[in-house]
C-alpha positions as CSV (number, residue, x, y, z in Angstrom):
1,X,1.9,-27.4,-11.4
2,X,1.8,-23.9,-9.7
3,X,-1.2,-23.3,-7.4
4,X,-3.4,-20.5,-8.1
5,X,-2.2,-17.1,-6.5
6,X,-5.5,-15.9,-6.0
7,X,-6.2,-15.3,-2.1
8,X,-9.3,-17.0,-1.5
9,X,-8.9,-17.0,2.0
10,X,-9.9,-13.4,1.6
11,X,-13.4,-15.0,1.3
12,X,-13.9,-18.3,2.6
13,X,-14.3,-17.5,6.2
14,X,-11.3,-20.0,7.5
15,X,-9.9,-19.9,10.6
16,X,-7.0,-17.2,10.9
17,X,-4.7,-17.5,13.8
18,X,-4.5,-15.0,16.5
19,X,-2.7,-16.9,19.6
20,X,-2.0,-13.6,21.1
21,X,-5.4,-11.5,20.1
22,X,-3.4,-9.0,17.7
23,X,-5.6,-9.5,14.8
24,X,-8.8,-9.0,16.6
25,X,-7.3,-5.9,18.8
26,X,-6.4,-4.1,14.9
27,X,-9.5,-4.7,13.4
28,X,-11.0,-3.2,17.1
29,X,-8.9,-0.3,16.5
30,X,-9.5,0.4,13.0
31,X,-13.7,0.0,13.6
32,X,-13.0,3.0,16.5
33,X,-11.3,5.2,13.8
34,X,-13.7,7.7,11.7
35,X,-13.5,8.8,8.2
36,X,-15.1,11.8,6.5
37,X,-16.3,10.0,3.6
38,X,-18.0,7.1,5.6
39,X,-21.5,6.6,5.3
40,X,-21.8,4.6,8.0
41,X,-23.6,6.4,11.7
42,X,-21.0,9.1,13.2
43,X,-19.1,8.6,10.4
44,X,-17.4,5.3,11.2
45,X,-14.5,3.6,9.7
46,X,-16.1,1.3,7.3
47,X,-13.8,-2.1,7.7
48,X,-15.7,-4.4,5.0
49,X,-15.2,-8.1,5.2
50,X,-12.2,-8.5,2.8
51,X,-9.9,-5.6,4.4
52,X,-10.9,-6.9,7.9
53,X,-9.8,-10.5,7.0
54,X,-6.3,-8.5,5.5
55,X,-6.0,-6.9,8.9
56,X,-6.9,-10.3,10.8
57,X,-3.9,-12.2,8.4
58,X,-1.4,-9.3,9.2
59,X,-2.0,-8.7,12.5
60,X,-2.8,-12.4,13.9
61,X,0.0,-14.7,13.0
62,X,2.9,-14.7,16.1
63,X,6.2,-15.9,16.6
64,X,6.6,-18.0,19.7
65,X,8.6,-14.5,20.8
66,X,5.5,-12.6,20.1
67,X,6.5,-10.7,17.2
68,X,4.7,-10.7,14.0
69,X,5.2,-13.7,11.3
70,X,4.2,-11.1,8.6
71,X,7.0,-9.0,7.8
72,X,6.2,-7.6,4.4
73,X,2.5,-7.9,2.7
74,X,2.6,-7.2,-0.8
75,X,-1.3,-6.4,-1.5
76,X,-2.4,-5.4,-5.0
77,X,-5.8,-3.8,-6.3
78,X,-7.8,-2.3,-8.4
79,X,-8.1,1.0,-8.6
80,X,-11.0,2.4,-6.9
81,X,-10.9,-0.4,-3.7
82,X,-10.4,2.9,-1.3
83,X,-6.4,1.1,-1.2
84,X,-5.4,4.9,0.2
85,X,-8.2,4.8,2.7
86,X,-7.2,1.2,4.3
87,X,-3.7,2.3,3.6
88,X,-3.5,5.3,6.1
89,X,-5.7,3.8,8.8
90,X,-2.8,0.9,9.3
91,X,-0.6,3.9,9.4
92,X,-2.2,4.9,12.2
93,X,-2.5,1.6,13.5
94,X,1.3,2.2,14.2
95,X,1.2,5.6,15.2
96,X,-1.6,5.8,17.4
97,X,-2.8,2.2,18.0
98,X,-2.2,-0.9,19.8
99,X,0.8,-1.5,17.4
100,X,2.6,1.9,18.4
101,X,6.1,1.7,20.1
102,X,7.6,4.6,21.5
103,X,9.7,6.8,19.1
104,X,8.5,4.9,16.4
105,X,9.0,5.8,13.0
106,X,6.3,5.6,10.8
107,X,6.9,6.6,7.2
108,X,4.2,6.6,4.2
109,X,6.6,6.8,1.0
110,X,5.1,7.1,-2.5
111,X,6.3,7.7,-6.0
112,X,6.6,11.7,-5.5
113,X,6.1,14.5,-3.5
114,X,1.8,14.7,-4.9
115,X,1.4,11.2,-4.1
116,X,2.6,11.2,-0.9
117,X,1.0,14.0,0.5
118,X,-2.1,12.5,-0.7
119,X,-1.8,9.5,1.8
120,X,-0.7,12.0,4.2
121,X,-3.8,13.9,3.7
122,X,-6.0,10.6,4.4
123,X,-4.2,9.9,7.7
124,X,-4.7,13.4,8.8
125,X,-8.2,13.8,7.8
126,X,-9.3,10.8,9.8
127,X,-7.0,12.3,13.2
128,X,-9.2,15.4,13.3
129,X,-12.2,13.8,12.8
130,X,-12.0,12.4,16.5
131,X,-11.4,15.3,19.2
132,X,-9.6,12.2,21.4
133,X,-6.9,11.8,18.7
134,X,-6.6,15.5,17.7
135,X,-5.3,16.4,21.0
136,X,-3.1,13.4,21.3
137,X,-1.5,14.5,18.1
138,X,0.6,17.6,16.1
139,X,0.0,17.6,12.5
140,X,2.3,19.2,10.3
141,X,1.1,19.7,7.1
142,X,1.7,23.4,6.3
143,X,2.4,24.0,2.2
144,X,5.7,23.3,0.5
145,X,7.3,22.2,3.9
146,X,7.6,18.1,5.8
147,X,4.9,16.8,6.3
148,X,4.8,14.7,10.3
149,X,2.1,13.3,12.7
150,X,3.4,13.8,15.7
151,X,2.0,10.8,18.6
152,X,2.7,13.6,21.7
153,X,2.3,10.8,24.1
154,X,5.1,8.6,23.1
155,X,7.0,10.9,20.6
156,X,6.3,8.6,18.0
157,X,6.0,10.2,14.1
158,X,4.3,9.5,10.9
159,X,6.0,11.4,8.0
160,X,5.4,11.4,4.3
161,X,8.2,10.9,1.9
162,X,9.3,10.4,-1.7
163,X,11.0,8.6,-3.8
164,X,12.0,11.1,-5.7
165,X,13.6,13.0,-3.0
166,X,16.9,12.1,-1.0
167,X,17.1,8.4,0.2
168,X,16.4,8.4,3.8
169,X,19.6,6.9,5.4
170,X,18.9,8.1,8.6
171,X,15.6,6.1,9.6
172,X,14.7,3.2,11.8
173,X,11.3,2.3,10.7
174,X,8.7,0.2,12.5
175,X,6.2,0.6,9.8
176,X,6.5,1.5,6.2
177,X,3.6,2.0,3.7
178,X,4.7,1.8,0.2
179,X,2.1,3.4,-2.0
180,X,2.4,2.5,-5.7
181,X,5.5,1.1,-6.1
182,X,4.6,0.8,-9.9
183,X,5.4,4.0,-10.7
184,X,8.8,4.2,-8.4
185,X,12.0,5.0,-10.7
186,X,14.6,4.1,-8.7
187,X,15.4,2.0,-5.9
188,X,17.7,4.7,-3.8
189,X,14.7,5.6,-1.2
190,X,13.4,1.7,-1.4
191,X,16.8,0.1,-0.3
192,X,17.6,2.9,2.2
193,X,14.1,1.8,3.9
194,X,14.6,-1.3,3.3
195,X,17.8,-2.2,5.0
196,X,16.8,0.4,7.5
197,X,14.0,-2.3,8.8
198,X,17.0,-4.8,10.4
199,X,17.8,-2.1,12.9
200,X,14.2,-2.4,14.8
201,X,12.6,-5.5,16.6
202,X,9.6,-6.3,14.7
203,X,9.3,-4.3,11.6
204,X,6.2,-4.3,9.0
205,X,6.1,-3.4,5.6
206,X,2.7,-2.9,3.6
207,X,3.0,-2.5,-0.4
208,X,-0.3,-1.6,-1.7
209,X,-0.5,-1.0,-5.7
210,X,-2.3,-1.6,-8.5
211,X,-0.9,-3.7,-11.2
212,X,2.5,-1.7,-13.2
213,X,4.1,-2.0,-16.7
214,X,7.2,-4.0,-17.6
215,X,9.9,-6.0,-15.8
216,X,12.9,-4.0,-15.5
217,X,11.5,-1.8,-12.1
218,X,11.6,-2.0,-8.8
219,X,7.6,-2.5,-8.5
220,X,8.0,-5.8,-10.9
221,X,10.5,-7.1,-8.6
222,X,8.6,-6.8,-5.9
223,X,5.7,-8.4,-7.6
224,X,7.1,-11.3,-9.1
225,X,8.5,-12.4,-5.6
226,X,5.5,-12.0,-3.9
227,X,3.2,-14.0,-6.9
228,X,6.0,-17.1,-6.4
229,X,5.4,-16.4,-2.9
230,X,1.8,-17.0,-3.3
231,X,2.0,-19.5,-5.8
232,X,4.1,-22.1,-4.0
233,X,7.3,-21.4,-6.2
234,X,9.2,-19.8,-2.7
235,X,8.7,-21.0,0.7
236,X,8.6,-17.9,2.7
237,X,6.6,-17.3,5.2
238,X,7.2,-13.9,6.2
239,X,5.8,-12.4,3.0
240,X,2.2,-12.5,2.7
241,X,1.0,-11.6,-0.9
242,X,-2.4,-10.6,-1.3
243,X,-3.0,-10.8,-5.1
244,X,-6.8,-9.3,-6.7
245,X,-6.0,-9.7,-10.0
246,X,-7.8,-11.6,-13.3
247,X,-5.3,-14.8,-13.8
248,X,-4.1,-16.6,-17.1
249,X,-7.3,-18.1,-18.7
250,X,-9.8,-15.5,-17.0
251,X,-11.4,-13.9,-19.6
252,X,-10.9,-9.6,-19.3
253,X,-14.2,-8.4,-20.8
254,X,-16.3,-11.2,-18.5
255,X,-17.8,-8.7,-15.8
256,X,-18.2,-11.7,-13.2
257,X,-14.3,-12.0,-13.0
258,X,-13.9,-8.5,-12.2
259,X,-14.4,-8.8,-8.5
260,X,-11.3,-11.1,-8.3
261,X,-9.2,-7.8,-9.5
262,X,-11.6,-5.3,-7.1
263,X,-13.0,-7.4,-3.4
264,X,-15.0,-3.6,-3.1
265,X,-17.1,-4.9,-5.8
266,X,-20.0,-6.5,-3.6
267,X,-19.9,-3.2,-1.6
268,X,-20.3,-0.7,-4.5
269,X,-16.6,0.5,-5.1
270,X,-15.6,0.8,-7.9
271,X,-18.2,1.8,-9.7
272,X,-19.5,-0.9,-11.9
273,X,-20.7,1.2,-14.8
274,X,-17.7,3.2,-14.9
275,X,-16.0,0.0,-15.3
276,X,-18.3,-1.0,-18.3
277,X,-17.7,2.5,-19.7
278,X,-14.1,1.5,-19.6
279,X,-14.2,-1.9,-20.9
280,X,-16.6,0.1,-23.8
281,X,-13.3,1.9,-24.9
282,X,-10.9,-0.9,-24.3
283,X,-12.6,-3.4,-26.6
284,X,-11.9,-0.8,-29.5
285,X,-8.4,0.9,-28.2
286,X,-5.3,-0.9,-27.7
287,X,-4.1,1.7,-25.4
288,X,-7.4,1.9,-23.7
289,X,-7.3,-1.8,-23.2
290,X,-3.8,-2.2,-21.9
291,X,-5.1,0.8,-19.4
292,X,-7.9,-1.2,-18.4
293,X,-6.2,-4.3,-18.0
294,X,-3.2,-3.0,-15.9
295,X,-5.2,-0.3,-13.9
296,X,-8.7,-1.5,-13.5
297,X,-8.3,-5.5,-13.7
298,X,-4.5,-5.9,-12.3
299,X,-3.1,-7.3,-15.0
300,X,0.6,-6.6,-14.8
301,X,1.6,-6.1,-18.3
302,X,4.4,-7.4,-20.6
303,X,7.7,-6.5,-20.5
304,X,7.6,-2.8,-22.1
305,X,5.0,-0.1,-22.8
306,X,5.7,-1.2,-26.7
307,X,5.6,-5.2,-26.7
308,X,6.4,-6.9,-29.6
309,X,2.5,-7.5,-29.5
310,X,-0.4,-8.0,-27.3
311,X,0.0,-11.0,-25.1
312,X,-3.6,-11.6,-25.1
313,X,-3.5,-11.9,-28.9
314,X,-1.4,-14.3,-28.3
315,X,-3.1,-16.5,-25.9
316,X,-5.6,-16.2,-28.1
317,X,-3.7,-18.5,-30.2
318,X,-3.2,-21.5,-28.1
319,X,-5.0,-24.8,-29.5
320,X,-5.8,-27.3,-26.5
321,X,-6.3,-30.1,-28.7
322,X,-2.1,-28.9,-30.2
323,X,-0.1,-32.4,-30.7
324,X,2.6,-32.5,-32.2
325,X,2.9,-35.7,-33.8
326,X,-0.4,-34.5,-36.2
327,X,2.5,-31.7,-37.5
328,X,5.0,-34.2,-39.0
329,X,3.6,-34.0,-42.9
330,X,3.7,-30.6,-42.7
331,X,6.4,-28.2,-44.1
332,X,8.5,-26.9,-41.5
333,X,11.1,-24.3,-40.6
334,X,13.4,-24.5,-37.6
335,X,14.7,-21.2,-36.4
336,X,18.1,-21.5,-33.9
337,X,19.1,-19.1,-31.5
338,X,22.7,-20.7,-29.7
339,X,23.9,-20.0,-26.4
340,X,27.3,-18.5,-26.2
341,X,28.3,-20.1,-22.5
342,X,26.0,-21.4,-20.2
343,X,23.5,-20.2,-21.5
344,X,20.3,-20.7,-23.3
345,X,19.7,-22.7,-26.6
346,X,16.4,-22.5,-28.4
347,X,14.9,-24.5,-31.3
348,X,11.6,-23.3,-32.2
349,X,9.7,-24.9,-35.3
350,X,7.1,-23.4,-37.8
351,X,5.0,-25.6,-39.1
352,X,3.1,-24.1,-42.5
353,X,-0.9,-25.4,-42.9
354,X,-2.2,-25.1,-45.9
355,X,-5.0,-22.1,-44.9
356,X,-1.5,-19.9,-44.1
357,X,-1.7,-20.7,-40.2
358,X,1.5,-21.4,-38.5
359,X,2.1,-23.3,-35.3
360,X,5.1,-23.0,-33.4
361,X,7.1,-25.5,-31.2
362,X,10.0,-24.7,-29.3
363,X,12.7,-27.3,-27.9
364,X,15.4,-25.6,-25.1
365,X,18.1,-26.7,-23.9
366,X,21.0,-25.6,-20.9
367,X,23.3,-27.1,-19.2
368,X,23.2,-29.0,-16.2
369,X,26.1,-27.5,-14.1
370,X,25.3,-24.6,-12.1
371,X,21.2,-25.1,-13.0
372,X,19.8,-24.9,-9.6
373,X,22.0,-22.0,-7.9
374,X,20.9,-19.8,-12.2
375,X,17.5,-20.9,-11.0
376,X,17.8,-19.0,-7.9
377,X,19.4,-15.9,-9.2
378,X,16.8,-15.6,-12.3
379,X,14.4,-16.3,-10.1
380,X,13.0,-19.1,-13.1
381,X,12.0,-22.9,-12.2
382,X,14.4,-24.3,-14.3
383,X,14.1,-27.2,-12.4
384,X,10.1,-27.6,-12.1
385,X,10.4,-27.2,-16.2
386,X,13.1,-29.7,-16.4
387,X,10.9,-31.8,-14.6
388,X,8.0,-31.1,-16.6
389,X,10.0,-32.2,-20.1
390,X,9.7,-28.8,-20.9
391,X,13.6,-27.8,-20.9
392,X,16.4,-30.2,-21.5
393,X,19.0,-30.1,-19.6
394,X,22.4,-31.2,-21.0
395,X,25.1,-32.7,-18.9
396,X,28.2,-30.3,-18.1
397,X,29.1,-26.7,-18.0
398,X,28.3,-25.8,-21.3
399,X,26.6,-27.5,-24.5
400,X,28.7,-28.8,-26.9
401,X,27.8,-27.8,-30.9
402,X,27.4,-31.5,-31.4
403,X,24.7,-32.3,-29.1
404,X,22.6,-29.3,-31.0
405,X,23.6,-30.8,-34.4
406,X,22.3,-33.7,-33.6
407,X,19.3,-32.4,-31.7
408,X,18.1,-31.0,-35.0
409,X,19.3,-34.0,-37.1
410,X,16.9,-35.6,-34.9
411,X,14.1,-33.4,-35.5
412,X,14.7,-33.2,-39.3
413,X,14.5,-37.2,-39.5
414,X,10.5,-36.7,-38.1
415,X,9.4,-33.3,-39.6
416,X,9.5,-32.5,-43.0
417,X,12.3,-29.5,-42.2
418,X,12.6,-27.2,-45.6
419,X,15.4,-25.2,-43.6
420,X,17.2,-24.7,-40.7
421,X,17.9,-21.3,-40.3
422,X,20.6,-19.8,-38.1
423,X,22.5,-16.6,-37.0
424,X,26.5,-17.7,-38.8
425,X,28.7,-16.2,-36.2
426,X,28.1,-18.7,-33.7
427,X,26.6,-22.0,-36.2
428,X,30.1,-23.1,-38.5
429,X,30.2,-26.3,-36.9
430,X,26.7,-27.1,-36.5
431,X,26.0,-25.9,-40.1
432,X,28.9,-28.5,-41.7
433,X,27.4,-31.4,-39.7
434,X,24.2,-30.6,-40.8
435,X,25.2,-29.8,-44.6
436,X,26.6,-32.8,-44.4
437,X,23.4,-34.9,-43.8
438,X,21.6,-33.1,-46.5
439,X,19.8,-30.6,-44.3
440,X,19.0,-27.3,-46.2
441,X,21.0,-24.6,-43.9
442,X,19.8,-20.7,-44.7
443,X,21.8,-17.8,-42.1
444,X,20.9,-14.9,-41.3
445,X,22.8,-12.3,-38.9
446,X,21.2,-11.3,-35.8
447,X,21.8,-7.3,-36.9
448,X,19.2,-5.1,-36.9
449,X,19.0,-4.6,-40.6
450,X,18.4,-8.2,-41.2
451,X,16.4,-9.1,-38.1
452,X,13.6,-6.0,-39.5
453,X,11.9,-8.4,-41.5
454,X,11.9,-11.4,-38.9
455,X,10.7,-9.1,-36.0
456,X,7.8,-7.6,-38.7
457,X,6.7,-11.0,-39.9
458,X,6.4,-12.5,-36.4
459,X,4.7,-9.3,-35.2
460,X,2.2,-9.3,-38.4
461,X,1.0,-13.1,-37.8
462,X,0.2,-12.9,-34.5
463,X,-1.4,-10.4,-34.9
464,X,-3.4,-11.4,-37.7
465,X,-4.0,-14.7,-35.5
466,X,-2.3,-16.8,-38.2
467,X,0.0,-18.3,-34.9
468,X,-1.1,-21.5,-33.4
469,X,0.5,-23.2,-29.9
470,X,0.7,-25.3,-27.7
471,X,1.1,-22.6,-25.0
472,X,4.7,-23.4,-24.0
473,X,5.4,-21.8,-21.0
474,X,9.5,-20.5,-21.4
475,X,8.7,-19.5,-24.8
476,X,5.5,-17.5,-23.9
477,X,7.9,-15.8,-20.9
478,X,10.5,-15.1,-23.5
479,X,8.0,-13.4,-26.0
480,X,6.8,-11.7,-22.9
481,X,10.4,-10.4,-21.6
482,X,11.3,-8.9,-25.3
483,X,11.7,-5.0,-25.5
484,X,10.6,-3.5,-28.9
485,X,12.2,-0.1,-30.5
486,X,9.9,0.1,-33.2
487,X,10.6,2.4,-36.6
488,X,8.7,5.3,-37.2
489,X,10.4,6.3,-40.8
490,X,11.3,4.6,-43.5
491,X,14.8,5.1,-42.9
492,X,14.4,3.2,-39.4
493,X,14.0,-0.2,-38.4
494,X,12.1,-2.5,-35.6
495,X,14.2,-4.4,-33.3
496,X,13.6,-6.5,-29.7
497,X,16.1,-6.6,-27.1
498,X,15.8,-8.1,-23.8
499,X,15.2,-6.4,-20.1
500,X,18.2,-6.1,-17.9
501,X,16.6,-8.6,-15.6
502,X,18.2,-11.5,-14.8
503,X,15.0,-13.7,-16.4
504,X,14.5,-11.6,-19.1
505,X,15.9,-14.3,-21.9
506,X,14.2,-14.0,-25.2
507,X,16.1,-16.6,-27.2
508,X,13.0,-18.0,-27.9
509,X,11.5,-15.1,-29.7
510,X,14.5,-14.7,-31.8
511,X,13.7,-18.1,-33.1
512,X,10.5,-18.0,-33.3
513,X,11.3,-14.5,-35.7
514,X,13.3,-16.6,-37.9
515,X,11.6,-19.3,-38.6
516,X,8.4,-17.6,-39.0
517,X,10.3,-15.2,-41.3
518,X,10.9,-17.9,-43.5
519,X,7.8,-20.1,-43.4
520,X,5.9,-16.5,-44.1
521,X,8.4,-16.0,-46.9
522,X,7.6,-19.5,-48.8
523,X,4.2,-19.2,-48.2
524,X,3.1,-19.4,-51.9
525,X,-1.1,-18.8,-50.3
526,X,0.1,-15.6,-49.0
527,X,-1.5,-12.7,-51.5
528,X,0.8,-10.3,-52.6
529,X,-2.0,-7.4,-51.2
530,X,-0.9,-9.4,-48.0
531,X,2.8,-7.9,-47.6
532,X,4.3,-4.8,-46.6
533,X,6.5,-2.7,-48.6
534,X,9.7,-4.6,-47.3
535,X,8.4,-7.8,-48.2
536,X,8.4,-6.9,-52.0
537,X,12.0,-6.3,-52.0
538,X,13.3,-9.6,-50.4
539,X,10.7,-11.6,-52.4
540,X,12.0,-10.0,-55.6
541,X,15.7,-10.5,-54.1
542,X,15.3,-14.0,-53.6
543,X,13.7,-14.7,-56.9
544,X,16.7,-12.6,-58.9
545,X,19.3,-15.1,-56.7
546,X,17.0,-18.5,-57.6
């Protein structure tokens, strides 16, 4: 299993290398620096235990040749841990510190041209509050014009840039601070930096965010590489993630978990009562709770601004003591979404109780040619699941309608199956086989007028924490990577789609929809006060064609 990606080192007080004194020299540097907001005596940096550990882990570790082992941190916090503060002073570090190398390029890029300047501002502000490092410097910063530190001794520059300006071709940076690459809408700027990096010795890159919304961004990306990174997943030692945020199982509204989102905590940023303020609001507000959670507690949120529901909800949901094998004399409905290649496959099974719950099991399959080199471009441990006897893996290129036939025959010979239900375009063979050992077959095609009702009755019982698991994790990912359109008229319907990543697959949320759909739909405890307009008609539909 995954190790935790929380960075206790940040705390525990272990050893750090520094063979060559680096780390020790930075942190020396950034204690010198002052800052017009410190409390401390003539205004001195104030380097608090976790940041000056960050600065030990960055700075410390060498290559034999001397150059860093770090090559890109990716550090994310909550908002209010003075990120734009610690983020300007290694800035400096480069332009005007021990890490400076002549005609550096220093660049602090953000999200736009506001943003940017803001980081700007912070670097600035802490130059002229030392008489030494105003005259060793020429700051730029006039209104509506480029904004440049200028080292005068060694002609190297810090400069503030956006993303949403022109990509920046022309540079060769040492350093790069990436501010908030949440909120970045493209990647122009970010690949133009990034490739720019390989023509330099012993480049550095700092990404320092608070937690964004959705998968299909640059930001998430970035993220999810770093979190494998830190979780064991990649082997790669020149990307240090440094990860504050609450982790699966933490519970949001506990106040002692907080710090592992903010390390300023213990020093009195954030403030703690605005945070209970917030956490006021977000216990009665959706909105003001995914706001909390993604901003305040680094929770990087599902897979759109409008999930198909709240992923806590369905957490919520999960039944340690789940077992399968105390489901088999219940009624059951198996939903089937095929793969059309290599891709794919998912069963997932609803099994009705008699107070209205309904637990779900999924079974996947793919197939076994090509798994490891799919692995690496989804960036998904289809392996490490394989291993786990969460995914089956079927031999050659593709999975043959037989073996999924007889997968379900299988699982209608130990669960009392009412009905397999399956998209038709794709099922003709499976359904004959199945017909043909008496299996009750019902189809219904994926097209958004017919998929409405599924999408609505999944939605509705989660919700309503009707759903019980087993906490599965592909088929929690997949209810996590669907994108919702949702109606807002009558005349319009709700439909998921999946993210143009790579691992955004959400075949097990399609069948998880129908079979759902049709366990909700023959559950004769469900009041009739219980259903939405839409449910009246197919109820009344399917008791005119009985």
């Amino acid at each position: 299993m995954s190790k935790s990606a929380f960075p206790a080192w940040v705390f525990d007080n272990s050893p750090i290398d520094d063979p060559l004194g680096h780390g020790d020299r930075a942190v020396r540097f950034l204690r010198a620096l002052r800052h017009p907001a410190s409390t401390a005596p003539k205004h001195a940096f104030q380097l608090y235990t976790p940041f000056e550990r960050m600065t030990q882990r960055i700075y410390g570790p060498r290559n034999p040749d001397g150059t860093r082992v770090v090559k890109k941190v990716f550090l994310m916090l909550g908002r209010g841990n003075r990120k734009t503060s610690h983020a300007a002073a290694w800035s400096l570090l480069h332009l005007l510190g021990p890490e400076a190398v002549p005609a550096g390029q220093v660049i602090f890029a953000a999200c736009d041209r506001e943003q940017a300047g803001i980081g700007f501002r912070e670097a600035a502000n802490i130059v002229r509050m030392d008489r030494r490092l105003v005259a060793a410097t020429k700051i730029n910063d006039a209104f509506n014009s480029a904004k440049q530190i200028l080292n005068r001794r060694n002609g190297a520059t810090l400069k503030a840039i956006s993303s949403d300006g022109k990509a920046q071709h022309g540079t060769t940076p040492n350093f790069i601070l990436v501010d908030e690459i949440h909120q970045w809408k493209g990647r122009d700027l970010w690949e133009a930096l990034d490739s720019g990096t390989t023509k330099v010795a012993d480049p550095l890159t700092i990404i320092c965010t608070t937690a964004g919304r959705g998968q299909d961004n640059l930001g998430f990306e970035q993220y999810d590489y770093a979190y494998k990174v830190a979780t064991g997943e990649h082997d790669d030692p020149t990307v240090l993630p440094i990860l504050f945020q609450l982790e699966p199982g933490d519970d949001w509204r506990d106040e002692e978990k907080w710090p592992k989102a903010n390390p300023g905590l213990p020093y009195g940023f954030p403030n703690i009562v605005g945070l209970r303020n917030k956490l006021k609001e977000a216990e009665n507000s959706p909105p003001a709770r995914y706001q909390f959670q993604q901003l305040n507690l680094n929770i990087w949120q599902a897979a759109s601004r409008s999930p198909l529901f709240d992923m806590g909800v369905y957490d919520a949901g999960r039944d340690p003591n789940f077992d399968l094998a105390d489901l088999e004399g219940l009624p059951c409905w198996l939903g089937v979404d095929l793969s059309r290649s290599g891709d794919l496959t998912a069963l997932v099974a609803a099994f009705r109780h008699e107070d209205g719950r309904i637990s779900l099991h999924p079974w996947f399959y793919l197939p076994s040619e090509g798994l490891d080199d799919k692995a690496k471009i989804e960036q998904v441990p289809y392996p490490r699941w394989r291993d786990d006897k969460l995914l089956n893996v079927i031999d050659g290129p593709v999975i043959e309608p037989d073996v999924i036939a007889d997968q379900i025959i299988n699982i209608c010979g130990t669960y009392d199956v009412r009905e397999v239900i399956f998209d038709p375009s794709l099922a003709a063979p499976i359904m004959s086989k199945l017909m043909d050992h008496g299996i009750t077959v019902f189809t219904v095609e994926q097209k958004p007028k017919n998929m409405h009702g599924p999408v609505c009755d999944l939605e509705r019982m989660v919700n309503g924490r009707r759903i019980r698991h087993g906490a599965h994790p592909i088929l929690r990912n997949h209810f996590e990577s669907v994108v919702v359109k949702r109606a807002t008229s009558a005349s319009e319907l709700t439909t998921m789609h999946k993210g143009t990543r790579h691992s955004n697959h959400i075949d097990g949320a399609i069948a998880s929809a129908l079979a759902v759909f049709r366990a909700a739909a023959n559950d004769n405890q469900r009041s009739i006060h219980d259903l939405d307009p839409e449910d009246y008609d197919r109820l009344f539909e399917e008791a005119e064609a009985a």
